[in-house]
C-alpha positions in Angstrom: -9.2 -13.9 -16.8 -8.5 -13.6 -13.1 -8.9 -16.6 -10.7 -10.4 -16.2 -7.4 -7.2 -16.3 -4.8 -5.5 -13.9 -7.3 -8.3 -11.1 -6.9 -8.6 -12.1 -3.2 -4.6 -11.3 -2.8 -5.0 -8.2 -4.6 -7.5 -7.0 -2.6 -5.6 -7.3 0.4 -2.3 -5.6 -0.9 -5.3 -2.8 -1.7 -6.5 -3.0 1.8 -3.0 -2.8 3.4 -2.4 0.2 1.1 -5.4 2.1 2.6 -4.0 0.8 6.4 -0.8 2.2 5.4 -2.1 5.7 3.5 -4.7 6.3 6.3 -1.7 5.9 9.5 1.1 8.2 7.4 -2.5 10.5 7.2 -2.5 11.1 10.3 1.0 11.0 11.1 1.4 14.0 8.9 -1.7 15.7 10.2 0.1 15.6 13.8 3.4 16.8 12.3 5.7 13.7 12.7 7.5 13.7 9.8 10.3 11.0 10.4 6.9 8.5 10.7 5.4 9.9 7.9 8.2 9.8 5.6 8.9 5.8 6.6 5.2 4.9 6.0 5.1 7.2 2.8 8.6 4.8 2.1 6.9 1.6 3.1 4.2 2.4 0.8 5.7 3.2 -2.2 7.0 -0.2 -2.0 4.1 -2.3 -1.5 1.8 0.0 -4.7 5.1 -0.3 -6.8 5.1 -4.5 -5.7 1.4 -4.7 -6.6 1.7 -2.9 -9.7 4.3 -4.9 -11.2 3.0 -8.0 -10.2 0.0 -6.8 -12.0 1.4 -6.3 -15.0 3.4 -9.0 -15.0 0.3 -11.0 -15.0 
C-alpha cells in the first residue's frame, strides 16, 4: 500500500494544516482579517497540494 516516509510526509502536511487552521483561528477570533484571509489563502493551497498528491498516488 503505503510505505513508511510517504505516511510520515503526509502526516506532516496534516500537522502543518492544523498549525496553519489553528493561527487563522485565532486571527479571526481577534478580528484581523487581512491575516486571516492570507492564512485561509496559504491553506487552501497546501490541503489542495496534499490532496492531489494523494490521489495521484
Amino acid at each position: 500500500m503505503y510505505d513508511e516516509k510517504y505516511i510520515e510526509k503526509l502526516e506532516k502536511n496534516i500537522i502543518n494544516i492544523n498549525i496553519v487552521l489553528d493561527v487563522a483561528t485565532d486571527k479571526a477570533l481577534n478580528n484581523n482579517i487581512n491575516e486571516t484571509q492570507g492564512l485561509l489563502s496559504i491553506l487552501s493551497e497546501v490541503t489542495n497540494d496534499l490532496v492531489n498528491e494523494i490521489y495521484n498516488r
